[in-house]
N, C-alpha and C positions, 0 to 999 in steps of 0.2 A: 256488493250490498251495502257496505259501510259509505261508500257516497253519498245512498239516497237514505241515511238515517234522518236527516235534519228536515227533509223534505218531505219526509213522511209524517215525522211530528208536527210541524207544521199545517199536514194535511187532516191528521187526525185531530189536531186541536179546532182547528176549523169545524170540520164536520160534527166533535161533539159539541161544539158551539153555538152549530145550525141546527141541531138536535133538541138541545135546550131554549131552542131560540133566543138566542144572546148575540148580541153585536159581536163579532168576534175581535172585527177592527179597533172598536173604541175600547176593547178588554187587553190586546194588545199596546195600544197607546198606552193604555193607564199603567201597565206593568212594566211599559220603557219609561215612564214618568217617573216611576215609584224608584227605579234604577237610577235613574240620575241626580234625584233627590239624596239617594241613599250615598253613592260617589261622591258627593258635593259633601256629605256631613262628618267623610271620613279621610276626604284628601288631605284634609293638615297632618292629621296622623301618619298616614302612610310617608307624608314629605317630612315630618319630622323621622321616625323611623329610619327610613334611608338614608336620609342625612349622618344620623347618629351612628351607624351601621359603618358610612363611609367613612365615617374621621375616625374613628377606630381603627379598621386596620390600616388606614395612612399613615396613622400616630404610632404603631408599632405597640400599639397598647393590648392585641387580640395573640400577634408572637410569643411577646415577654411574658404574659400570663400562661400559654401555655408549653414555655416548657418550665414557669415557674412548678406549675400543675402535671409535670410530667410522669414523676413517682408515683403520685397520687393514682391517676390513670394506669401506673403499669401495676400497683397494688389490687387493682379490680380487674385485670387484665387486657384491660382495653391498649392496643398500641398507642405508642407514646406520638406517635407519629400522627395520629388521630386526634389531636387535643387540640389542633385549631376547627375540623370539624364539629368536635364533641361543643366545643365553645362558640362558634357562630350557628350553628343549625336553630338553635331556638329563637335566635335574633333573626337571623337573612335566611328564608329557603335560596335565592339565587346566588348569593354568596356562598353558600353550603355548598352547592350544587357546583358554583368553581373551585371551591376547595375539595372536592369531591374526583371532579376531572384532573385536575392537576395530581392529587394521589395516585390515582388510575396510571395518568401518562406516568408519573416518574415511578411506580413500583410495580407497573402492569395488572393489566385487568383481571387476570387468572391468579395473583397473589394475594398471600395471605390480607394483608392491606388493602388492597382493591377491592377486595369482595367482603371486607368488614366497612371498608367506607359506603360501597353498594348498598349493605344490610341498614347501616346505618341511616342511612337517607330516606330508603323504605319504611321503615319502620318507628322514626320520632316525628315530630313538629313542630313547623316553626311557632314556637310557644306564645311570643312577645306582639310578634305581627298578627295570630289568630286573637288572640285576648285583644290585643288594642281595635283590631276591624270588629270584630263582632261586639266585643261588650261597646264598645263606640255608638256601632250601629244602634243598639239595643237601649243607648243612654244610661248604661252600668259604672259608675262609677269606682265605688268602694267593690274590689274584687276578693278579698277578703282571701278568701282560702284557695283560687280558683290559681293563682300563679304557684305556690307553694307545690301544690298537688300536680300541676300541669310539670313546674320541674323535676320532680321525684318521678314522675311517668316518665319523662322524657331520659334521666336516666337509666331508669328499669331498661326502656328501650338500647338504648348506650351498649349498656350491661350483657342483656340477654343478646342483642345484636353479634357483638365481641365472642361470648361465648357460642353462640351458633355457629359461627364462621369457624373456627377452632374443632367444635366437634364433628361436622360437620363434612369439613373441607379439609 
């Protein structure tokens, strides 16, 4: 059944389109238009982002932070061993996401570590990349409050992630 999801929506957007009698075709164009337009206003961003993302942990600058930040994490119980997770998750989901498997590989899936790196992933966001594509999108400049707040959720998440796994598991 999950095959024919796409082709159903498709089918059904059609038909209420012939319903309302609307060009369906030229409704579709215009909202691959609106897409591209929108891709095009936000690629610098994302190339600046990654960019910034990669010379980081090249530079050995994303390590040395955290096991500067190691205590700190093991005082809120988060493992120590989670603190390049805890520190790129808000910058890179796909970085995360290999800092995440490599956890996994080297302390196993079923471990206490693996399944707080799991929780973790599940449950934050990538803070910096979502702020910069949308408020971009949106032509937001001054975000005032919206990073502060996004990071304090995001350790809440951290946080409660760490202790769920612990009570939990």
């Amino acid at each position: 059944m999950i095959d024919y999801l796409v082709p159903l929506i498709l089918f059904f957007t059609c038909a209420l389109a012939l319903h309302k009698k609307e060009n369906a075709y030229d409704l579709l164009l215009q909202g691959a238009n609106d897409g591209l337009k929108l891709l095009i206003s936000i690629l610098p961003t994302l190339i600046l982002l990654l960019t910034a993302v990669y010379m980081l942990r090249a530079s050995g600058a994303v390590e040395l932070l955290s096991s500067i930040l190691a205590p700190v994490f093991r005082l809120f119980g988060i493992p120590p061993e989670a603190a390049l997770l805890v520190l790129i998750r808000p910058i890179s989901g796909s970085a995360a996401l290999a800092v995440g498997a490599d956890l996994m590989l080297q302390y196993g899936t079923d471990s206490l570590i693996g399944r707080t790196a799991a929780v973790m992933l599940g449950s934050t966001e990538t803070t910096f990349y979502t702020i910069s594509v949308y408020f971009g999108a949106a032509g937001i400049q001054k975000t005032r409050y919206a990073i502060p707040a996004a990071l304090i959720a995001d350790f809440v998440g951290f946080f409660m992630a760490s202790w769920t796994v612990k009570l939990l598991f």
